[in-house]
C-alpha positions as CSV (number, residue, x, y, z in Angstrom):
1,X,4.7,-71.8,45.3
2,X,4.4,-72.7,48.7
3,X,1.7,-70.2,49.2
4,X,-0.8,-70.8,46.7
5,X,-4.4,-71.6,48.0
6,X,-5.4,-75.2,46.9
7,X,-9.3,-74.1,46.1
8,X,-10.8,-77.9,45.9
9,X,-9.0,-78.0,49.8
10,X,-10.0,-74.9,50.8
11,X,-14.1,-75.8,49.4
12,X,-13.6,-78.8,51.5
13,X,-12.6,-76.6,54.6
14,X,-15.4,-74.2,54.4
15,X,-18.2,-77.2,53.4
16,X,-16.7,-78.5,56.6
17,X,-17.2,-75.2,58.9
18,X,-21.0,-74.7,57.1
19,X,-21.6,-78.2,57.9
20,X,-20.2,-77.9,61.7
21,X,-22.2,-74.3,61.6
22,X,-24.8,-75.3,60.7
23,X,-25.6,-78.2,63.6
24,X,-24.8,-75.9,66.3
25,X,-26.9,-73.3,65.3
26,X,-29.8,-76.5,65.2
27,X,-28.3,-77.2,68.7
28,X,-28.4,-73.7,69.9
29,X,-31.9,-72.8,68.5
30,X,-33.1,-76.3,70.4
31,X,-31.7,-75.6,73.5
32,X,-32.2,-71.9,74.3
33,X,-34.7,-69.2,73.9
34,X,-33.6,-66.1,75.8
35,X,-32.3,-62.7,74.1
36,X,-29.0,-63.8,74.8
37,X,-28.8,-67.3,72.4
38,X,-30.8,-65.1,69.8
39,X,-27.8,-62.9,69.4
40,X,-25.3,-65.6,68.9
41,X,-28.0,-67.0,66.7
42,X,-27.6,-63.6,64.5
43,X,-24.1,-63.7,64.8
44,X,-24.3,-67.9,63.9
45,X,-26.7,-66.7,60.7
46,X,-24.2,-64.4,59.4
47,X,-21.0,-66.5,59.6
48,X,-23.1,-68.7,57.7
49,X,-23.8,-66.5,55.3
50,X,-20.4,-65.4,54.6
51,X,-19.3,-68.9,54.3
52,X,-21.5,-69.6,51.8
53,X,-20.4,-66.4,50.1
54,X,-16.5,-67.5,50.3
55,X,-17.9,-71.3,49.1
56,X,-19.9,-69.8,46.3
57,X,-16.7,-67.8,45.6
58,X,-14.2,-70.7,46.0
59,X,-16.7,-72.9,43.5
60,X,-16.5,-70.2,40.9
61,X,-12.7,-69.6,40.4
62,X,-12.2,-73.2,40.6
63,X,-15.1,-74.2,37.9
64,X,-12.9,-70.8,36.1
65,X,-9.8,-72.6,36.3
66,X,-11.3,-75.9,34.7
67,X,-12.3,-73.9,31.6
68,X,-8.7,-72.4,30.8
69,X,-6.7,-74.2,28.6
70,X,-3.0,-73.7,28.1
């Protein structure tokens, strides 16, 4: 099954993107305060949100798939 989604590497890939997120929206917020950095700001906010969505979602079919037994 070459195409099956490892979920512990794709956790790691999104706690990597939140984490990577999550200094350059700091950054950004530091550096600028003009109506244009406080749309990429929004746009920053809701990537983040939907990576935390996808990690929350990731977390929950892998902590399902430690609870099946064969």
């Amino acid at each position: 099954m070459l195409n099956r989604i490892n979920g512990r590497e794709e956790l790691e890939r999104v706690n990597m993107l939140i984490r990577a997120l999550s200094d350059e929206m700091a950054e950004e917020s530091a550096h600028y305060e003009n109506t244009t950095s406080n749309a990429l700001l929004l746009e920053m906010k809701e990537a983040m949100y939907e990576l935390r969505l996808r990690k929350f979602l990731f977390s929950a079919f892998d902590a399902g798939d430690n609870t099946t037994s064969h």
